[in-house]
Gaussian input, Z-matrix of N, CA and C with variables (Angstrom, degrees):
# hf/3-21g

backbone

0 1
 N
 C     1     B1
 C     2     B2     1     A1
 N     3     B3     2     A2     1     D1
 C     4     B4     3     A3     2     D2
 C     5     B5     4     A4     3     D3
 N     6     B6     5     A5     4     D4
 C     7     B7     6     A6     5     D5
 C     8     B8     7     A7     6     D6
 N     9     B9     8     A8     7     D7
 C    10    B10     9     A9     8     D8
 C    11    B11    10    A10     9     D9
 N    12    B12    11    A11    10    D10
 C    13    B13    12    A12    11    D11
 C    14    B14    13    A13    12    D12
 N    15    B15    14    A14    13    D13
 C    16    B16    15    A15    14    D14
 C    17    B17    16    A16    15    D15
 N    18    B18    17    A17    16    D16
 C    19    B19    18    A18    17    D17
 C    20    B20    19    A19    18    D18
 N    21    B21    20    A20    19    D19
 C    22    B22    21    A21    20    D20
 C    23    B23    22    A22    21    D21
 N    24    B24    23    A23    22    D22
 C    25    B25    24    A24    23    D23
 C    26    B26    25    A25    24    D24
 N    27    B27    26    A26    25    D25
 C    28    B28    27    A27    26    D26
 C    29    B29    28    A28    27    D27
 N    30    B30    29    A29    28    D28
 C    31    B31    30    A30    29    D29
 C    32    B32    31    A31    30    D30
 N    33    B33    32    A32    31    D31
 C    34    B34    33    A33    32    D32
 C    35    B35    34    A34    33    D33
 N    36    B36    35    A35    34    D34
 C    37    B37    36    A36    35    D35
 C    38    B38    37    A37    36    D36
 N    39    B39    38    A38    37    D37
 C    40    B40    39    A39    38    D38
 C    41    B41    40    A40    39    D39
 N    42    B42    41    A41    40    D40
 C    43    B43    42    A42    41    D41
 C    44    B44    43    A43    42    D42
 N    45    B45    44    A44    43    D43
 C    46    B46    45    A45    44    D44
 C    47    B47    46    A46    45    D45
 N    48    B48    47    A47    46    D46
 C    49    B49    48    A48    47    D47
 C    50    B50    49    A49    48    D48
 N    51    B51    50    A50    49    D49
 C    52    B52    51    A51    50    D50
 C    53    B53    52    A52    51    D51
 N    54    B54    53    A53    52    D52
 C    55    B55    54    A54    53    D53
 C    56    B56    55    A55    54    D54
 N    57    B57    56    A56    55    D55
 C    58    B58    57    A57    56    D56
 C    59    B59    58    A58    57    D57
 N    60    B60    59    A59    58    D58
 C    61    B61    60    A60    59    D59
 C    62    B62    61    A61    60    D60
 N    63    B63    62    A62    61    D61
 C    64    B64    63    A63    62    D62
 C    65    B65    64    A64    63    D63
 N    66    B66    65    A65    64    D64
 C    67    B67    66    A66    65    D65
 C    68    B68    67    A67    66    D66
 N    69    B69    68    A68    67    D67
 C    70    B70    69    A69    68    D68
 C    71    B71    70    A70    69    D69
 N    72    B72    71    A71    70    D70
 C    73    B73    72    A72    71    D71
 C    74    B74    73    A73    72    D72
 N    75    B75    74    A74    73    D73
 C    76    B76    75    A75    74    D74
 C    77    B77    76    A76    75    D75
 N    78    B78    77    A77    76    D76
 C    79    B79    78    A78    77    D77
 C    80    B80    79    A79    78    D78
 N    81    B81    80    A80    79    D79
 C    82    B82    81    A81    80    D80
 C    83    B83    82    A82    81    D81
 N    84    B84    83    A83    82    D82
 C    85    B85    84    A84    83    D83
 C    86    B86    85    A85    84    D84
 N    87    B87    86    A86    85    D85
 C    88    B88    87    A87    86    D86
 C    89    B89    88    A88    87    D87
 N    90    B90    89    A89    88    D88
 C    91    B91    90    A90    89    D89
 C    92    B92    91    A91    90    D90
 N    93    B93    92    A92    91    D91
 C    94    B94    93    A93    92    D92
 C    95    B95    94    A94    93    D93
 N    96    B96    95    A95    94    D94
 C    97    B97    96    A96    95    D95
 C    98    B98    97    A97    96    D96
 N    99    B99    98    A98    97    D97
 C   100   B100    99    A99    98    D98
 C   101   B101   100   A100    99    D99
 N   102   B102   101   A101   100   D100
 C   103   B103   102   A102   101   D101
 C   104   B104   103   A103   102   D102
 N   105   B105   104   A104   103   D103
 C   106   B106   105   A105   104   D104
 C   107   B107   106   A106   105   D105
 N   108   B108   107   A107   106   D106
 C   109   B109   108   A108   107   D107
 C   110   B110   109   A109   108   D108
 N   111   B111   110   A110   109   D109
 C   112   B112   111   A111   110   D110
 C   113   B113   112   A112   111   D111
 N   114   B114   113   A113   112   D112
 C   115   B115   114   A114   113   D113
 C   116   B116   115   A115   114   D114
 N   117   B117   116   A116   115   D115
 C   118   B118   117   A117   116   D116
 C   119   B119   118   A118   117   D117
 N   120   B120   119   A119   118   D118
 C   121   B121   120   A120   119   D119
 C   122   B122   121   A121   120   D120
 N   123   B123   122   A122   121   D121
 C   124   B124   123   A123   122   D122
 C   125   B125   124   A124   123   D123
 N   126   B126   125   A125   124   D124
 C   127   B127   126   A126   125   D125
 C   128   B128   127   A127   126   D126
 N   129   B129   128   A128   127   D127
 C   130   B130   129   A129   128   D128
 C   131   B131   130   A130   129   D129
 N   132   B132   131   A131   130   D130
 C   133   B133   132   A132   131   D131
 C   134   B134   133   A133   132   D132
 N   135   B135   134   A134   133   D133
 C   136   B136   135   A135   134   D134
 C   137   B137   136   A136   135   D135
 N   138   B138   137   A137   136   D136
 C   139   B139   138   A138   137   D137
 C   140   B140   139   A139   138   D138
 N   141   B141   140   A140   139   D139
 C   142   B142   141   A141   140   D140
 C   143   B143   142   A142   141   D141
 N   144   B144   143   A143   142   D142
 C   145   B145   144   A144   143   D143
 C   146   B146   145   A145   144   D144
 N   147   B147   146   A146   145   D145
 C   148   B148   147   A147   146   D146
 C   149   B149   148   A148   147   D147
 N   150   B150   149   A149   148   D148
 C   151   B151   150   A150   149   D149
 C   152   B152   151   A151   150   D150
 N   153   B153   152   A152   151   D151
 C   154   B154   153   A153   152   D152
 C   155   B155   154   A154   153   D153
 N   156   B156   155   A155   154   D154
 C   157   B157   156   A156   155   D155
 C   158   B158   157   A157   156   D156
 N   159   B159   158   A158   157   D157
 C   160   B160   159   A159   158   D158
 C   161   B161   160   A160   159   D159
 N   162   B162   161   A161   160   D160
 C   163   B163   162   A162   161   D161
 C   164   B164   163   A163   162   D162
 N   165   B165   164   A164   163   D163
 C   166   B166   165   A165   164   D164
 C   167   B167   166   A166   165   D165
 N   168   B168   167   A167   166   D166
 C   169   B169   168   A168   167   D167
 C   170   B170   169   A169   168   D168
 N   171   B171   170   A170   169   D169
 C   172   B172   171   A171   170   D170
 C   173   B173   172   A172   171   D171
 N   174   B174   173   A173   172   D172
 C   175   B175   174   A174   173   D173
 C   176   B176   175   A175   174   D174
 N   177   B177   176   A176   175   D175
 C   178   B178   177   A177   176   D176
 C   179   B179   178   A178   177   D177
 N   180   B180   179   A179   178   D178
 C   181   B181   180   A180   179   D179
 C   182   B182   181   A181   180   D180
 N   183   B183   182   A182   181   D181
 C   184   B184   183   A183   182   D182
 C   185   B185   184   A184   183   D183
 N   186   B186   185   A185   184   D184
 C   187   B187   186   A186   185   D185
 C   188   B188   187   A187   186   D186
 N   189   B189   188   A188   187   D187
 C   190   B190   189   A189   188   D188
 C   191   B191   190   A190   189   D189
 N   192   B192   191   A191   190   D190
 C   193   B193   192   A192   191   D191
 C   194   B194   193   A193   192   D192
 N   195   B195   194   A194   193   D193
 C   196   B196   195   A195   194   D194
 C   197   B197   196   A196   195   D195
 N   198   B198   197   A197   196   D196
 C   199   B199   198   A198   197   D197
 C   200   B200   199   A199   198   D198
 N   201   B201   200   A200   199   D199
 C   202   B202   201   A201   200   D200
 C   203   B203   202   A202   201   D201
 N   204   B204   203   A203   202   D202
 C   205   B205   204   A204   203   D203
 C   206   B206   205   A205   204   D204
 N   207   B207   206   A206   205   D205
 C   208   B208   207   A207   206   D206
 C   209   B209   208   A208   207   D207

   B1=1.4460
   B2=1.5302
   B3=1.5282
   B4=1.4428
   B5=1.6161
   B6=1.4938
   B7=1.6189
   B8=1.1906
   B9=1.5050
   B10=1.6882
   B11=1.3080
   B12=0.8891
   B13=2.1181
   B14=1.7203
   B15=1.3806
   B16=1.7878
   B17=1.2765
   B18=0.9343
   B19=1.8764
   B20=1.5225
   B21=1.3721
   B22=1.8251
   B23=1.6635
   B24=1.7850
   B25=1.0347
   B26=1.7690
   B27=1.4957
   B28=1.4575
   B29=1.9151
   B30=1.4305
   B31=1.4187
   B32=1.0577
   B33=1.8316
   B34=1.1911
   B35=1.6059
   B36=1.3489
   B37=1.5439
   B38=1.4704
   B39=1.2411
   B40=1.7799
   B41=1.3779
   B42=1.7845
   B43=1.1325
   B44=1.8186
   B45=1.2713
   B46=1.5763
   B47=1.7320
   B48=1.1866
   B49=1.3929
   B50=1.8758
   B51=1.2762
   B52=1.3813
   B53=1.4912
   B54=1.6674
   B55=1.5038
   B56=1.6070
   B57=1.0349
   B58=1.4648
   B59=1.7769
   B60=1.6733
   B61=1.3219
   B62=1.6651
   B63=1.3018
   B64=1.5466
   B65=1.5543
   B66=1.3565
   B67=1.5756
   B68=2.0089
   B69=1.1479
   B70=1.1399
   B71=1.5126
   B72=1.3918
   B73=1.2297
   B74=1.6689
   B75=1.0839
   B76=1.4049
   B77=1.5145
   B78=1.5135
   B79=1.7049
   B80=2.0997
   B81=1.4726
   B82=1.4595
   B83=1.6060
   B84=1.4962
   B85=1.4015
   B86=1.7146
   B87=1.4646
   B88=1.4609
   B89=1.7122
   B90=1.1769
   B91=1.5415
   B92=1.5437
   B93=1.5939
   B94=1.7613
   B95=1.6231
   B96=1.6317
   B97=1.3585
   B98=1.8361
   B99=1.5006
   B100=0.8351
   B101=1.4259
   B102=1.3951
   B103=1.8244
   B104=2.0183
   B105=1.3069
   B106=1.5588
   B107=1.5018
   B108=1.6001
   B109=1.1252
   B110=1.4270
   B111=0.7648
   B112=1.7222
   B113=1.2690
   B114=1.5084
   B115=1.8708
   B116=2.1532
   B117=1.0170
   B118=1.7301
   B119=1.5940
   B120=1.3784
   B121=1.3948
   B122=1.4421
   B123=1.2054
   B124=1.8005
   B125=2.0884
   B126=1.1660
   B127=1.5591
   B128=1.2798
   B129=1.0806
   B130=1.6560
   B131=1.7390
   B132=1.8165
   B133=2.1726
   B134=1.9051
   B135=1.5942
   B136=1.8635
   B137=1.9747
   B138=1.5798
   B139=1.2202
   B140=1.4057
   B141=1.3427
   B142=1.3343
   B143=1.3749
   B144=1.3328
   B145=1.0970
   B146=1.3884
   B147=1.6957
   B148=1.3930
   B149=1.6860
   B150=0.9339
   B151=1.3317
   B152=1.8056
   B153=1.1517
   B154=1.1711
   B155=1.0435
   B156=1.1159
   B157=1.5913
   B158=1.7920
   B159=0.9597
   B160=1.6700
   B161=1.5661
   B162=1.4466
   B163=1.3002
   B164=1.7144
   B165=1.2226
   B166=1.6679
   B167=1.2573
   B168=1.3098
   B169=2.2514
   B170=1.7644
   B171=1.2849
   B172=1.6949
   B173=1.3504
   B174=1.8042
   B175=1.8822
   B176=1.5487
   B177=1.5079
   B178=1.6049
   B179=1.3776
   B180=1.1624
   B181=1.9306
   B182=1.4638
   B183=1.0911
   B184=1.8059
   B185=1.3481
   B186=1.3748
   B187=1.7048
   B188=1.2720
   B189=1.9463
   B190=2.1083
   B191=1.3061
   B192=1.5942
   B193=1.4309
   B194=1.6595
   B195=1.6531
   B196=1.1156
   B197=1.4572
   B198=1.4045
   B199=1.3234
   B200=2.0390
   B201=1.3841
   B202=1.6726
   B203=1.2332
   B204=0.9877
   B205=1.7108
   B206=1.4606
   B207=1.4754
   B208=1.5280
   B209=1.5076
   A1=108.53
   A2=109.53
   A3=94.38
   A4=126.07
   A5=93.52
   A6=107.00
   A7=121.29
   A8=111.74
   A9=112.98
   A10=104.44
   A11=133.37
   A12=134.25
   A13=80.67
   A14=106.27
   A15=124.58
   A16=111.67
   A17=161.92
   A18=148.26
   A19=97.69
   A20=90.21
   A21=96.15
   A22=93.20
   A23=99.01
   A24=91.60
   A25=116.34
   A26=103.52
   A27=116.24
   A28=108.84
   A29=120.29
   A30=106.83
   A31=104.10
   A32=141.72
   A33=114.13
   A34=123.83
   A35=95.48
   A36=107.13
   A37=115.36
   A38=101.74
   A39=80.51
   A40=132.69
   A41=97.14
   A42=98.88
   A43=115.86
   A44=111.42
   A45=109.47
   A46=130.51
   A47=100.88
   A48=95.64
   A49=109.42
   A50=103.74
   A51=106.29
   A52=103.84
   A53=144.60
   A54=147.94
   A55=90.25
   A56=99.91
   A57=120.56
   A58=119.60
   A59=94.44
   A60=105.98
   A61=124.40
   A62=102.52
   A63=98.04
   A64=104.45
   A65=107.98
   A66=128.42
   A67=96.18
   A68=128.48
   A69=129.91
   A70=139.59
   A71=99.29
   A72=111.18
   A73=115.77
   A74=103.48
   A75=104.93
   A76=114.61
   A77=110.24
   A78=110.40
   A79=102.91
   A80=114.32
   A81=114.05
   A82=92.47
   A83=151.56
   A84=135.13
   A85=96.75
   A86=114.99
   A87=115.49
   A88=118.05
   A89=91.26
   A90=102.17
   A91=128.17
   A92=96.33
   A93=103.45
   A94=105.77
   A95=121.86
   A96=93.89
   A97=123.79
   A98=126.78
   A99=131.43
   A100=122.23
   A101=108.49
   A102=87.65
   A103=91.52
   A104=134.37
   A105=129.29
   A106=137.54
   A107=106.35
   A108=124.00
   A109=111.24
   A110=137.92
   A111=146.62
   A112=125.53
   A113=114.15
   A114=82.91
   A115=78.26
   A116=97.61
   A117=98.57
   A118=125.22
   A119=117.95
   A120=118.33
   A121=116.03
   A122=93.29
   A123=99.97
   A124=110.16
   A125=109.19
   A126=97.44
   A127=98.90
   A128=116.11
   A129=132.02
   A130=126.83
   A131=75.05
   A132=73.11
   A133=91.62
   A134=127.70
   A135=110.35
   A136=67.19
   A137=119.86
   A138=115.30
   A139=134.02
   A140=91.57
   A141=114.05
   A142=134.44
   A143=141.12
   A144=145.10
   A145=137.49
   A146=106.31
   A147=92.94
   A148=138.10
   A149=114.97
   A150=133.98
   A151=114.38
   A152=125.59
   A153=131.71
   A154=123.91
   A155=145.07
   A156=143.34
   A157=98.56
   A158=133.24
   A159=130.09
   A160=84.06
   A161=120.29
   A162=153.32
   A163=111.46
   A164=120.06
   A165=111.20
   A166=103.41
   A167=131.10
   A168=123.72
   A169=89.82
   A170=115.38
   A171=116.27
   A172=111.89
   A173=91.43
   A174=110.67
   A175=110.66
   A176=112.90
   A177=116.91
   A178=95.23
   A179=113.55
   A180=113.59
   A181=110.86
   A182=104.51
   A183=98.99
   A184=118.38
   A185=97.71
   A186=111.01
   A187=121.26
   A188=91.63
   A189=91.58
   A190=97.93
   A191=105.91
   A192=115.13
   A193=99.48
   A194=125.79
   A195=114.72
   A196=108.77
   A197=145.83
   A198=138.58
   A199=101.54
   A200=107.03
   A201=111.26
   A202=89.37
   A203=125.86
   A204=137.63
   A205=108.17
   A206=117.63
   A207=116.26
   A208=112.14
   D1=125.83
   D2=171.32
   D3=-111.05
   D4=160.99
   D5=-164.64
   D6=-101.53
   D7=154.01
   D8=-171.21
   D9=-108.05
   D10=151.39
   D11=-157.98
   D12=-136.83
   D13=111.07
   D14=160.66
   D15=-67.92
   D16=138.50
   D17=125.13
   D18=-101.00
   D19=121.87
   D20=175.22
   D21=-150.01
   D22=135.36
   D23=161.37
   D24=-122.40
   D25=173.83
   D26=-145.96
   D27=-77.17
   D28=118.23
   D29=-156.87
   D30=-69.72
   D31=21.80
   D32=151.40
   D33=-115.29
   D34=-27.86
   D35=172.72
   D36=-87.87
   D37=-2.81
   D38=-174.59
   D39=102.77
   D40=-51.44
   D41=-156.70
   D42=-77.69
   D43=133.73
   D44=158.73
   D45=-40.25
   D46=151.79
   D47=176.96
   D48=-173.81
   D49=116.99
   D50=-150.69
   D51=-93.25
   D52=142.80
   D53=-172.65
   D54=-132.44
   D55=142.84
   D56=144.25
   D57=-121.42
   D58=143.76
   D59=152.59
   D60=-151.79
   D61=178.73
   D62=-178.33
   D63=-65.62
   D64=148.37
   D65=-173.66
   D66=-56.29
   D67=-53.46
   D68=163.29
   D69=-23.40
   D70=-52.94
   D71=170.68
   D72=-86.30
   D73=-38.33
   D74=168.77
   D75=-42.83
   D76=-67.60
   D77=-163.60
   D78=-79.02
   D79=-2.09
   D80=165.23
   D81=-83.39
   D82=-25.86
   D83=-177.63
   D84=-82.76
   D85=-51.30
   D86=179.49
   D87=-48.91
   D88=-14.00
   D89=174.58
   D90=-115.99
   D91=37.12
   D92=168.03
   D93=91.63
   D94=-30.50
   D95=174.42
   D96=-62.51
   D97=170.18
   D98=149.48
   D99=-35.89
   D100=136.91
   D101=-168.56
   D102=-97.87
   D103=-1.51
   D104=139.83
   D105=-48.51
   D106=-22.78
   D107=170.99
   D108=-98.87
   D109=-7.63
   D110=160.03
   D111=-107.65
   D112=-21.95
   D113=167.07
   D114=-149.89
   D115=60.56
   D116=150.33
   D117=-34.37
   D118=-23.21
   D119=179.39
   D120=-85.11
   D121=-32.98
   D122=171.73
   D123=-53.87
   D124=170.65
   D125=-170.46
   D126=-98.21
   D127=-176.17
   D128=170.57
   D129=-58.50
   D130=-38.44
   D131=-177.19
   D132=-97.82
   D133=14.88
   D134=-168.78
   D135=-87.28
   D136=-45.11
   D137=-161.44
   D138=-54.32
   D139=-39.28
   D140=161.32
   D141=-73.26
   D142=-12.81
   D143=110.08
   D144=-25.52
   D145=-52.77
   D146=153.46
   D147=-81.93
   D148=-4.36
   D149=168.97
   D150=-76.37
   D151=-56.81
   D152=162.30
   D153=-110.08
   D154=10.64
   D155=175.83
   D156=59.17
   D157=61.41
   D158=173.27
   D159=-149.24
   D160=141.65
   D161=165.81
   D162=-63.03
   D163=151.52
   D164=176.68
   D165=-76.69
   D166=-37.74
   D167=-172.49
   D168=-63.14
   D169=-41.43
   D170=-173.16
   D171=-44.80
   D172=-71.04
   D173=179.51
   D174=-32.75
   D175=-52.36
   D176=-170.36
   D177=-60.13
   D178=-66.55
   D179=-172.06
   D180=-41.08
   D181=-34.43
   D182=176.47
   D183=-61.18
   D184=-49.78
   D185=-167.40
   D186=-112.68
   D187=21.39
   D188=169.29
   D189=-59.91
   D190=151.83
   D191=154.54
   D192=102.25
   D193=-24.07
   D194=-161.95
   D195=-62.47
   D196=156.57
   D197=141.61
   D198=-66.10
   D199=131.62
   D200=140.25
   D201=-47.48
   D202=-108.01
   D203=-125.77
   D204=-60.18
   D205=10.26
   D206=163.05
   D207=-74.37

């Protein structure tokens, strides 16, 4: 199976940070699915990166302090 290698880096830090996945799942997210419903194995902050370009140490810094239940 072949794989697609991401390099994205994070729009506030900068920093790079490289994902892989199978070529499959990739062009089923490039194609409107949820990218949670296509590669669930990936973590929360590889997802979130690709979804918004912000890093997971970033995401937290944004939203220390938030309540959920706000």
């Amino acid at each position: 199976m072949s794989q697609v290698t991401i390099t994205k880096a994070c729009i506030r830090c900068k920093q790079a940070h490289t994902i892989q996945m199978p070529e499959a799942d990739y062009e089923r997210w490039q194609n409107g699915e949820h990218i949670q419903n296509v590669a669930p194995y990936l973590s929360a902050d590889d997802r979130e990166l690709l979804i918004s370009g912000i890093c997971g140490p970033c995401f937290d810094d944004i939203f220390a302090g938030e309540d959920e239940d706000e």
